[in-house]
TORPA-4810 file (N, C-alpha, C, O; in nm, 3 decimals):
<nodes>
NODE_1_0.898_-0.992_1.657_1.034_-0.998_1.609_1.120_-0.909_1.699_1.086_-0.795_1.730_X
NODE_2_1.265_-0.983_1.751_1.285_-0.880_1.831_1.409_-0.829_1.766_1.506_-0.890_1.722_X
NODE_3_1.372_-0.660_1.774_1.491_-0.570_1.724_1.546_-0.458_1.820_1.495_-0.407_1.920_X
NODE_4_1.661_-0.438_1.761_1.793_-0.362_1.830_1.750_-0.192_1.762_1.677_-0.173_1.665_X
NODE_5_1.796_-0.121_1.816_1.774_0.045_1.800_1.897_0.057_1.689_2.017_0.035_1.703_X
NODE_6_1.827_0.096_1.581_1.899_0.105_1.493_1.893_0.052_1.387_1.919_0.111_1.282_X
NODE_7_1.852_-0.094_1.396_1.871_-0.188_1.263_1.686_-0.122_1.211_1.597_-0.069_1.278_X
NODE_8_1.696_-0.160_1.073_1.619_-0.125_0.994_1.519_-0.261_0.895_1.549_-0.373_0.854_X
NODE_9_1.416_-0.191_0.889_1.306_-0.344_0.820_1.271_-0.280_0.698_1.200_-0.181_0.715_X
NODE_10_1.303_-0.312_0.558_1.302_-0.347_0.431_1.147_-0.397_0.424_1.120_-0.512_0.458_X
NODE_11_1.022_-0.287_0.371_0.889_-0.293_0.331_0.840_-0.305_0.251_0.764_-0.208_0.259_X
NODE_12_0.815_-0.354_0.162_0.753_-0.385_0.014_0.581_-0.440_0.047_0.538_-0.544_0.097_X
NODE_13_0.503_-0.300_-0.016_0.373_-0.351_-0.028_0.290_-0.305_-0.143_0.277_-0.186_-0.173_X
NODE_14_0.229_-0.413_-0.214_0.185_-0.468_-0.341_0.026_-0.500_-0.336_-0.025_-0.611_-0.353_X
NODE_15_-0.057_-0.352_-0.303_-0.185_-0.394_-0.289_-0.279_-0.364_-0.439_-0.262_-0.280_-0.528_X
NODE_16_-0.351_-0.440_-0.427_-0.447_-0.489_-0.531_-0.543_-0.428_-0.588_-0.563_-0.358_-0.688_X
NODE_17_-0.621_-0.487_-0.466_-0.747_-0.403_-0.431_-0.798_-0.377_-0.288_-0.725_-0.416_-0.196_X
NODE_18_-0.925_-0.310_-0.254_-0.931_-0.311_-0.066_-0.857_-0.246_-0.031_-0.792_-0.166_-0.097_X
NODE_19_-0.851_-0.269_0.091_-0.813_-0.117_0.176_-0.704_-0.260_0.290_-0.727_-0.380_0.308_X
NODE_20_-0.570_-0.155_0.350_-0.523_-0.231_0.418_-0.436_-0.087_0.504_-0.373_0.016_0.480_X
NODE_21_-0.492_-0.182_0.630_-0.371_-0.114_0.755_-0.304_-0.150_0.803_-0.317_-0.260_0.857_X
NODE_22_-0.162_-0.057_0.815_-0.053_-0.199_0.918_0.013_-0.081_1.019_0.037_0.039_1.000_X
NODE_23_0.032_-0.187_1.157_0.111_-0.109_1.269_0.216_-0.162_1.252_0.226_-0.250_1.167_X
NODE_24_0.298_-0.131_1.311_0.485_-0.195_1.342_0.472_-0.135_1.503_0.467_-0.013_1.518_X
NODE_25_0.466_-0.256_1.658_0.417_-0.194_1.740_0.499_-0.301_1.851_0.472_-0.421_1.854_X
NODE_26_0.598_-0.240_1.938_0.698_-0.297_2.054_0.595_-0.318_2.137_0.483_-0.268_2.126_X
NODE_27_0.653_-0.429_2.260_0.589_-0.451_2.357_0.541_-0.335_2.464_0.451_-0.353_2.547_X
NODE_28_0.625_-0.197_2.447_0.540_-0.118_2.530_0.493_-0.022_2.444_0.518_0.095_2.473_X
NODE_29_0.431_-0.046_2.343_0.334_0.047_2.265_0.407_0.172_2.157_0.365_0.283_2.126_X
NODE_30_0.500_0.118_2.128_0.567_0.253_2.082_0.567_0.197_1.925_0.571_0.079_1.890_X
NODE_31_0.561_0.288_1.862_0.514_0.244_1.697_0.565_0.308_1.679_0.570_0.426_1.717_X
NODE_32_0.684_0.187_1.546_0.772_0.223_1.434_0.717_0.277_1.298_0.774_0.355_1.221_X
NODE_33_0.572_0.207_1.283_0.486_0.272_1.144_0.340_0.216_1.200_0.298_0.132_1.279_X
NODE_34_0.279_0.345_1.083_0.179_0.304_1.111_0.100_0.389_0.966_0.123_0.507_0.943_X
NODE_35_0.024_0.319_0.894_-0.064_0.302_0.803_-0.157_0.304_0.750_-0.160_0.197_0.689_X
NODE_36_-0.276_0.377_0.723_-0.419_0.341_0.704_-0.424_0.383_0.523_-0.390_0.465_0.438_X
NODE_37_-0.520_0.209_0.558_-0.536_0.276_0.387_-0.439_0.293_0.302_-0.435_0.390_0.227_X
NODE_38_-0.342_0.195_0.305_-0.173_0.234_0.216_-0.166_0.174_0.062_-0.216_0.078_0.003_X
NODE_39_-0.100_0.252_0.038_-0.107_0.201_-0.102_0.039_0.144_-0.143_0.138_0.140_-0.069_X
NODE_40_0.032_0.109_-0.253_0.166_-0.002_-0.302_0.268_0.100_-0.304_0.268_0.202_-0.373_X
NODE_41_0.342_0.068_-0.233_0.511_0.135_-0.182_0.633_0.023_-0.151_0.626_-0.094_-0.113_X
NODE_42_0.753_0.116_-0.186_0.825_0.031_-0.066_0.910_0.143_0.023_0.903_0.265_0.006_X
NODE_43_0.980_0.083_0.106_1.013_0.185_0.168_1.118_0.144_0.306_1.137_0.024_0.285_X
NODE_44_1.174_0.169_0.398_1.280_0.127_0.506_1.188_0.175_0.659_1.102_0.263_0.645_X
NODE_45_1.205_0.123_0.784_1.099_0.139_0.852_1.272_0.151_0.991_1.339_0.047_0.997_X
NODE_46_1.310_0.250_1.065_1.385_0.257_1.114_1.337_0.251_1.304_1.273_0.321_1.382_X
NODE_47_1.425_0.105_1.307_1.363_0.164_1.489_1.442_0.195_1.559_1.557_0.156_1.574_X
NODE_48_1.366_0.292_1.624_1.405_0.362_1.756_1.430_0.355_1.908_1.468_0.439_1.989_X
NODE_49_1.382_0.171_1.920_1.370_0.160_2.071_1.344_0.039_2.010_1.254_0.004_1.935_X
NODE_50_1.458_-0.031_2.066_1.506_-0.197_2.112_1.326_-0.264_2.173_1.268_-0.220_2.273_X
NODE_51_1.290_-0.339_2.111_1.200_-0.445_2.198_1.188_-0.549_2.069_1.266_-0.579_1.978_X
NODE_52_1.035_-0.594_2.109_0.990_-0.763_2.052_0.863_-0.626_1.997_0.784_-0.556_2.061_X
NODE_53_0.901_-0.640_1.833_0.802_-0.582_1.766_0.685_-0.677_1.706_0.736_-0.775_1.653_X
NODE_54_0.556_-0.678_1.700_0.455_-0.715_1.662_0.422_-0.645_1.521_0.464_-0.529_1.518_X
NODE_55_0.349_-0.691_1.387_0.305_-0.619_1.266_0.212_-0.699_1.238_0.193_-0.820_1.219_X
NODE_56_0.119_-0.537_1.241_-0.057_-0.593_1.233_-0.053_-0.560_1.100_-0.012_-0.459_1.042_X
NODE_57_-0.117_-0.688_1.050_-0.204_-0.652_0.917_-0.353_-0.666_0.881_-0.413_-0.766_0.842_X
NODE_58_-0.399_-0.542_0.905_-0.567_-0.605_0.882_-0.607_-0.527_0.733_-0.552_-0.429_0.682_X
NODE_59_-0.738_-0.619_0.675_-0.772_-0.565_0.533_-0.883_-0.570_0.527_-0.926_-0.657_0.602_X
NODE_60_-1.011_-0.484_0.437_-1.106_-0.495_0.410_-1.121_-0.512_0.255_-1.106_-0.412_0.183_X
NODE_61_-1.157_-0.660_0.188_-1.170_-0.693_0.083_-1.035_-0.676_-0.008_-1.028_-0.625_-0.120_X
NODE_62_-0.954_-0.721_0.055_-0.858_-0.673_0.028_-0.784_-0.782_-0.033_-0.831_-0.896_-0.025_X
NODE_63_-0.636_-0.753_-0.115_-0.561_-0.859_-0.246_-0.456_-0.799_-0.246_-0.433_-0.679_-0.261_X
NODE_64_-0.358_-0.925_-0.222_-0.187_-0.826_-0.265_-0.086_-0.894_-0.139_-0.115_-0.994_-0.072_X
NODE_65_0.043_-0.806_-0.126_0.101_-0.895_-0.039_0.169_-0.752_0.007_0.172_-0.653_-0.067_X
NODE_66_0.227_-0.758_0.149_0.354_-0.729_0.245_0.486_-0.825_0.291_0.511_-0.929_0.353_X
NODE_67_0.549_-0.725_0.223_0.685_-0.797_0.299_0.761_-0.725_0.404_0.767_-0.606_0.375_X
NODE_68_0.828_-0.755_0.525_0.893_-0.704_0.585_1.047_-0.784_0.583_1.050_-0.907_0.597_X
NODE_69_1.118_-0.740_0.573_1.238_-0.828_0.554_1.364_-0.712_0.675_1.384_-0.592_0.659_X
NODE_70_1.413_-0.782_0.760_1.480_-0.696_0.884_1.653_-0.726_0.767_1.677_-0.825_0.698_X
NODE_71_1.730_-0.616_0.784_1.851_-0.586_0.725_1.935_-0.579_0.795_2.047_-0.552_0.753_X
</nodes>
């Protein structure tokens, strides 16, 4: 997704059960968030440096949902 320095991504996560990690991670490696093991939150994720962001979601046995919604 590509974002501008400044604008902000709207996080809502609703886990279940299992374990879940997520990056928020630009084309040259610079991470907006990052996660292990998170539990149900929501929260605003602010970036700092303009690129084409990638968001990993990996889970072990895991149930529930993420939202990212850009504002």
């Amino acid at each position: 997704m590509p974002l501008s320095e400044g604008e902000t991504i709207e996080t809502s996560i609703d886990i279940k059960k299992g374990d879940v990690d997520i990056i928020v991670e630009n084309e040259n490696g610079t991470i907006a968030y990052q996660g292990n093991d998170v539990e149900s939150c929501n929260f605003m994720i602010e970036i700092e440096e303009a690129g084409t962001y990638t968001f990993y979601i990996t889970g072990l046995k895991a149930g529930g949902s993420v939202y990212f919604i850009k504002q």
